[in-house]
Backbone as JSON, one array per atom type, in Angstrom:
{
  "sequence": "XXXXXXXXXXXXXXXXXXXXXXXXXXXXXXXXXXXXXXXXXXXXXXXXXXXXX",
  "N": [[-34.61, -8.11, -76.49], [-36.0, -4.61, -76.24], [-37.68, -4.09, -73.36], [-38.56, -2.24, -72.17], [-39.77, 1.01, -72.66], [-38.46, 4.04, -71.94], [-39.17, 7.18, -71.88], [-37.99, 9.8, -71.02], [-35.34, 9.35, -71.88], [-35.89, 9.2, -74.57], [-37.27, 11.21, -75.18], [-34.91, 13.11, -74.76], [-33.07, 12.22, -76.65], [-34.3, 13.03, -79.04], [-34.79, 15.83, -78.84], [-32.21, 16.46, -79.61], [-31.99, 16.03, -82.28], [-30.76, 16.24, -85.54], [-31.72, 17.01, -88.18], [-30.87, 17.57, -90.95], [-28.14, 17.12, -90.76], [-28.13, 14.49, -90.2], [-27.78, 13.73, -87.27], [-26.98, 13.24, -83.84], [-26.86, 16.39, -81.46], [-24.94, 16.75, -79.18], [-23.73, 17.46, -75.9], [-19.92, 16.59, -76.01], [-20.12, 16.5, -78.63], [-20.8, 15.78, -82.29], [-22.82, 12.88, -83.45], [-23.64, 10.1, -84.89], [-26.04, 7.26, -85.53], [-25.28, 4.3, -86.9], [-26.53, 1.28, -89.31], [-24.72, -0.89, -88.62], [-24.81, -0.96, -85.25], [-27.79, -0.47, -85.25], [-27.98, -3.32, -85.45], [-26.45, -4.56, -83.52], [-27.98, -3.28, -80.87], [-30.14, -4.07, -81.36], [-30.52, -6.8, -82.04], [-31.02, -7.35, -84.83], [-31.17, -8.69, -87.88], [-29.12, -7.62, -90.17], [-28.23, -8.01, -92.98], [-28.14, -9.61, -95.81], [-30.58, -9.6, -98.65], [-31.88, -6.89, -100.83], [-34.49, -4.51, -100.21], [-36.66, -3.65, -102.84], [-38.36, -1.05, -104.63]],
  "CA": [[-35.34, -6.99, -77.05], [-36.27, -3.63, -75.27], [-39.28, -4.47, -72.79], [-39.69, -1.31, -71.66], [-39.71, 2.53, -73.12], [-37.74, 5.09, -71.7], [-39.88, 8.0, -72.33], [-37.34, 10.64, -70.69], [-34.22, 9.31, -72.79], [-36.28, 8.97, -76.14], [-37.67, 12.52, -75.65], [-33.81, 13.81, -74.83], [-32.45, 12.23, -77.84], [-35.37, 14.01, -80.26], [-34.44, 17.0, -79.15], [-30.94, 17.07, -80.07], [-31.82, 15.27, -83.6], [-30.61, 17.52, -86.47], [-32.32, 16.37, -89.21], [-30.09, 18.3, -91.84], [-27.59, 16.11, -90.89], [-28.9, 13.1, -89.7], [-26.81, 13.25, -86.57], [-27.18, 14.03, -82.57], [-25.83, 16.92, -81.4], [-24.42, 16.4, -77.72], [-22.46, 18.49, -75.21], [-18.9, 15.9, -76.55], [-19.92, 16.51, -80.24], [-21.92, 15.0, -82.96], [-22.82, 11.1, -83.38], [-24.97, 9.15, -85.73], [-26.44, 6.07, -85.32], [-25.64, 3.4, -88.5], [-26.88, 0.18, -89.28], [-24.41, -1.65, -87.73], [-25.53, -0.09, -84.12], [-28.74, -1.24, -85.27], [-27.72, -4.51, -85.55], [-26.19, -4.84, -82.19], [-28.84, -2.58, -80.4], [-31.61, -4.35, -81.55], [-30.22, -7.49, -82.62], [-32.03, -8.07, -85.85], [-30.41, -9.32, -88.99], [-29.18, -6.35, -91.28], [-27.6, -8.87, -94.28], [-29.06, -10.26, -97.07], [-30.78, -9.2, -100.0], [-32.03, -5.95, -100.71], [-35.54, -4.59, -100.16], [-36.97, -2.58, -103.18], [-39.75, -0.36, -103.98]],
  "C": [[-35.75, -6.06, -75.9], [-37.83, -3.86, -74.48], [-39.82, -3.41, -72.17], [-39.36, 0.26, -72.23], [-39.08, 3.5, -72.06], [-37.83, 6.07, -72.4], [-38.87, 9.32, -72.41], [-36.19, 10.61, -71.67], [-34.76, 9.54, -74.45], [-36.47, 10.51, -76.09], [-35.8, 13.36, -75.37], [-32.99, 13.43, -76.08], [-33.33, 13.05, -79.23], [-35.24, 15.33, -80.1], [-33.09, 17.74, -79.76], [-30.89, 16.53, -81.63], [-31.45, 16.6, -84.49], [-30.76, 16.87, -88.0], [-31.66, 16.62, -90.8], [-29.36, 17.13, -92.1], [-27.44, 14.43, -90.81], [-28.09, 12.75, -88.6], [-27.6, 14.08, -85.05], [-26.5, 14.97, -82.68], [-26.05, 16.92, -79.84], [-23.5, 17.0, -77.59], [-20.9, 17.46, -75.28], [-19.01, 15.95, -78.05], [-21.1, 15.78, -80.95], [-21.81, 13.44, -82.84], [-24.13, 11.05, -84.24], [-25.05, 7.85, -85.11], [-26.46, 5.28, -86.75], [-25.92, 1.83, -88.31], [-26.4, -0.87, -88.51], [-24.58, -1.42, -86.41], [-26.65, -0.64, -84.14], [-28.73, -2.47, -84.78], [-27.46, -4.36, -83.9], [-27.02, -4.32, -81.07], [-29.63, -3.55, -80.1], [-32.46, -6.04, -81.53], [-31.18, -8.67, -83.53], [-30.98, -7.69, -87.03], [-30.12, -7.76, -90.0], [-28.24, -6.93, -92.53], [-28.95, -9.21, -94.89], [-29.86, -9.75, -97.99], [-32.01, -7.6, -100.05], [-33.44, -5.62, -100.73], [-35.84, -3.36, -101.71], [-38.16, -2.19, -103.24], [-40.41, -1.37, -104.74]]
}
């Protein structure tokens, strides 16, 4: 798990967020981030049964 914050990278990815789309936008193009990413990122379980409201 991440032990430490990276203030400089977190604030450079929030600025390129485009909330429209739900995607970066970066000088090579757009990119999202999806669950699976999560998963391997973070590595916390993204199976099994569904959460509702």
């Amino acid at each position: 798990m991440m032990q430490h914050l990276d203030i400089a990278l977190l604030s450079a990815f929030v600025e390129r967020w485009q909330p429209d789309t739900n995607t970066f936008h970066m000088p090579f193009g757009e990119f999202s981030i999806l669950l699976h990413d999560v998963h391997h990122i973070l590595r916390i379980p993204v199976d099994g049964e569904l959460m509702g409201d």
